[in-house]
N, CA, C and O of each residue as an XYZ file, in Angstrom:
264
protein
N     -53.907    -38.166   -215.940
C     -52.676    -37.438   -215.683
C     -51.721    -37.675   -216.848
O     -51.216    -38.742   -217.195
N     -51.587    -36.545   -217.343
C     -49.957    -37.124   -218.461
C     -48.888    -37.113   -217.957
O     -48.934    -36.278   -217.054
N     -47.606    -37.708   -218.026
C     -46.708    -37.815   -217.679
C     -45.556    -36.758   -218.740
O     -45.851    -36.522   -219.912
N     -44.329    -36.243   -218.126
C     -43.922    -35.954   -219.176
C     -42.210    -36.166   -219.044
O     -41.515    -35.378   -218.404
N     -41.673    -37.342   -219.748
C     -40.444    -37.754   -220.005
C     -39.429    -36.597   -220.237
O     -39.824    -35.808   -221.095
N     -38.287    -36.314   -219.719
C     -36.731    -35.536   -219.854
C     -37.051    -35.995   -221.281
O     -37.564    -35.011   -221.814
N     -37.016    -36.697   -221.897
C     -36.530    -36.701   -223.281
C     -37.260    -35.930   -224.204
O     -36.695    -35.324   -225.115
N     -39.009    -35.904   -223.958
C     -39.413    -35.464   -224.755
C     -39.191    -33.848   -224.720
O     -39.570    -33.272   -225.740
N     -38.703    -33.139   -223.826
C     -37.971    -31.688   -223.226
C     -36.883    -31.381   -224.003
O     -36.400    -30.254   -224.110
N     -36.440    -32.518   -224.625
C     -34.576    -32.147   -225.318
C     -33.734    -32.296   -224.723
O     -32.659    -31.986   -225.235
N     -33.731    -32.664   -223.790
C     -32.718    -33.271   -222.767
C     -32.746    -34.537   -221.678
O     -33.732    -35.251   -221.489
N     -31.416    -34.673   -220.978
C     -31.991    -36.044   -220.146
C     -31.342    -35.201   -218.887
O     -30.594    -34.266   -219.170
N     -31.533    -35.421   -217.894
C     -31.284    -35.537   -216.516
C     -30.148    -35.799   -216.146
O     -29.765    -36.964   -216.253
N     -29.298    -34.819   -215.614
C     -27.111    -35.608   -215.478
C     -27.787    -37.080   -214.764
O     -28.946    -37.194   -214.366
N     -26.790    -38.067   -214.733
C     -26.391    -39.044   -214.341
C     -26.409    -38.733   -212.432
O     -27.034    -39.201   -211.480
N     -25.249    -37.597   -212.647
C     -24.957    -37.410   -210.845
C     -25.043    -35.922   -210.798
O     -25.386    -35.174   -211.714
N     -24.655    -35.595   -209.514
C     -25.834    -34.422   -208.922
C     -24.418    -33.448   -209.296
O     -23.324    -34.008   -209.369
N     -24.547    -31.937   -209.524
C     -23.643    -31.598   -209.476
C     -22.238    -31.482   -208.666
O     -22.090    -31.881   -207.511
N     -21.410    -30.980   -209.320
C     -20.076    -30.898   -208.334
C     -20.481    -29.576   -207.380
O     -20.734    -28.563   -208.032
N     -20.537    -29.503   -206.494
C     -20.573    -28.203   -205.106
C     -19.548    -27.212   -204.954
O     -19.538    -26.144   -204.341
N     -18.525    -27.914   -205.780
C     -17.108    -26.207   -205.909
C     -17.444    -25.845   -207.221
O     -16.940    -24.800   -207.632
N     -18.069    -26.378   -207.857
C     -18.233    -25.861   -210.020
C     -19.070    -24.056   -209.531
O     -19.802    -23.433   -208.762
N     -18.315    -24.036   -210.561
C     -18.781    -22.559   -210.702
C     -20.247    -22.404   -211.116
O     -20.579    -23.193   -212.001
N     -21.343    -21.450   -210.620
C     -22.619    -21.456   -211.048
C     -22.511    -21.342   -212.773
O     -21.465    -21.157   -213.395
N     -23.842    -21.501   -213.343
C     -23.915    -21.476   -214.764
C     -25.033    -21.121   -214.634
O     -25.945    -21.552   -213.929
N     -24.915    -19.566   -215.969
C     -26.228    -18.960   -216.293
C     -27.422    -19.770   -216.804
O     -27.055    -20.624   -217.611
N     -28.859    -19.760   -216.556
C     -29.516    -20.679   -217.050
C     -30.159    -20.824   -218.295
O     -30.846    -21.767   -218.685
N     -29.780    -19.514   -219.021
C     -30.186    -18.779   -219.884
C     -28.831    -18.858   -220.628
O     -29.239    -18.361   -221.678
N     -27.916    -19.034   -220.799
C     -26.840    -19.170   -222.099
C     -25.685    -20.344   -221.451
O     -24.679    -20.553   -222.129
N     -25.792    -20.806   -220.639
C     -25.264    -22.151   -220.115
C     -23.447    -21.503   -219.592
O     -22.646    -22.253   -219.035
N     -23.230    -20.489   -219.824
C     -21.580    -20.150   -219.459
C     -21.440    -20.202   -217.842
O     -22.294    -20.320   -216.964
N     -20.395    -20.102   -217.806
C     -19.716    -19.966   -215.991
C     -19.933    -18.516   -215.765
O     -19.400    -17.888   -216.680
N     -20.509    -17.745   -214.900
C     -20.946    -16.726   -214.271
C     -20.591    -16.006   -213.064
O     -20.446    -16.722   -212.073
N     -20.489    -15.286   -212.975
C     -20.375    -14.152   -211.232
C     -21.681    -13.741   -210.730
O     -22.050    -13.565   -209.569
N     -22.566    -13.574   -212.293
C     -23.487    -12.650   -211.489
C     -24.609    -12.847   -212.486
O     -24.470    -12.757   -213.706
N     -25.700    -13.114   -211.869
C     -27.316    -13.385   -212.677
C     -28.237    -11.906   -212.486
O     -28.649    -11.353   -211.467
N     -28.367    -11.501   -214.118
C     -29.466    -10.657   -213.757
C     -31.029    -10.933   -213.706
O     -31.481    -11.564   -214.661
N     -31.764    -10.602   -212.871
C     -33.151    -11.446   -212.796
C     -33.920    -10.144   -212.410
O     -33.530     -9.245   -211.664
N     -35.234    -10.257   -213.163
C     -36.261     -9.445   -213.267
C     -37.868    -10.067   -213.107
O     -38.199    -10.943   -213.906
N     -38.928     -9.576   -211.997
C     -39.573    -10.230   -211.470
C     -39.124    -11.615   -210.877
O     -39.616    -12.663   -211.296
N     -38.372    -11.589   -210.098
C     -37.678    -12.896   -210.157
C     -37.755    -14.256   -210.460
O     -38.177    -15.315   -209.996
N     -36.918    -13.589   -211.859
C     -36.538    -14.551   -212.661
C     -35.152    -14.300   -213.430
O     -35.120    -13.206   -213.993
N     -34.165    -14.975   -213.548
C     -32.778    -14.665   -214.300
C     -33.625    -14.576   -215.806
O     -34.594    -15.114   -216.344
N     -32.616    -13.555   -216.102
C     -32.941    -12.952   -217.371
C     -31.612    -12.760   -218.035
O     -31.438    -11.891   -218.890
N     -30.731    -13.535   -217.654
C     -29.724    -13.756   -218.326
C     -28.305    -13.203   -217.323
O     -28.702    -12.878   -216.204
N     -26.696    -13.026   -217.502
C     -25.586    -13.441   -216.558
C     -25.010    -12.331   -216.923
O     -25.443    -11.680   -217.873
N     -23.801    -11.910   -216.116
C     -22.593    -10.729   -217.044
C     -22.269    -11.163   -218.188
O     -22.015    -10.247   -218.971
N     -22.135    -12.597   -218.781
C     -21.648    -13.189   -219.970
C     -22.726    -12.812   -221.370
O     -22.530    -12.466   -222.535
N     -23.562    -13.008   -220.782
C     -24.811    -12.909   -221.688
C     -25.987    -11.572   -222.329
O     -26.747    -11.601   -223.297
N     -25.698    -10.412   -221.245
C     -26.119     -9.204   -221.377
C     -25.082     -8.320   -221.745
O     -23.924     -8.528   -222.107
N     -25.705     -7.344   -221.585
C     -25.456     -5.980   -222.133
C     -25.309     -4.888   -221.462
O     -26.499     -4.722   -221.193
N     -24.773     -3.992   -220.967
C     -25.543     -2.560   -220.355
C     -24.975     -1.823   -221.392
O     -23.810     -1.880   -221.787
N     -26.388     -0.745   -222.029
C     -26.432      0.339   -222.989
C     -27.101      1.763   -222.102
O     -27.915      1.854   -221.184
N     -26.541      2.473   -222.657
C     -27.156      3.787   -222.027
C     -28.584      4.073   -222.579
O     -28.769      4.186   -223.791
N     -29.733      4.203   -221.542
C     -30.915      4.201   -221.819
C     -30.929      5.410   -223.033
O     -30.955      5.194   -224.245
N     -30.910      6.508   -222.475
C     -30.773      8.108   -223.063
C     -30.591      7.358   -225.110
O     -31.439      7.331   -226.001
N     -29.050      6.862   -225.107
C     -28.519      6.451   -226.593
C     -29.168      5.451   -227.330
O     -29.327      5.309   -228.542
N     -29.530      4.749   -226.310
C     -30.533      3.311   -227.077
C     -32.099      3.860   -227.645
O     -32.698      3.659   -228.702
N     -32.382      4.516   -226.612
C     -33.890      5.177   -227.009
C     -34.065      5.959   -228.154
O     -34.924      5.854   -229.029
N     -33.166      6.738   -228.044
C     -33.137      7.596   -229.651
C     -32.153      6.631   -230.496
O     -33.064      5.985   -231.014
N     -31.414      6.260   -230.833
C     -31.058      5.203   -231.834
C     -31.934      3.936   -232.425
O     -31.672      3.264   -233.422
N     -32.976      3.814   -231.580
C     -34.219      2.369   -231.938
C     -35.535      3.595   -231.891
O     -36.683      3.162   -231.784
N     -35.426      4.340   -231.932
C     -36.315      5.108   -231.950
C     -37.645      4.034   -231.158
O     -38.515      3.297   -231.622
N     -37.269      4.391   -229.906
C     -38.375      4.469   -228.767
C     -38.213      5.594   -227.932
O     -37.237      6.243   -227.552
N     -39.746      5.667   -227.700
C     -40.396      6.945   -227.151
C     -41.764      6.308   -226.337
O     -42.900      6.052   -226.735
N     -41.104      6.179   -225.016
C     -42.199      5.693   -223.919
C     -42.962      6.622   -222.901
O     -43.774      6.138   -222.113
């Protein structure tokens, strides 16, 4: 069995458990959040961290054609 240490991950483990009034935090860019967007569920990032673009303008500007 290998074991695998917080440290060797890049991080350590808080000390104490979170505070229960703190505001959620995206898990994906670490900011204070309202709202997680998640796809296959999974967060795929927060209002802080995304985008909304108009499909129609993005598609012809990156020239994709699906």
């Amino acid at each position: 069995m290998t074991r695998i240490f917080f440290g060797d991950l890049g991080h350590e483990p808080p000390l104490e458990p979170p505070d229960p009034d703190a505001p959620p935090r995206c898990p994906v860019c670490g900011e204070e959040c309202e709202t997680y967007y998640i796809s296959d569920d999974e967060v795929i990032g927060c209002d802080r961290c995304t985008e909304a673009v108009d499909a129609i303008d993005y598609t012809d500007n990156n020239n994709l054609y699906i």
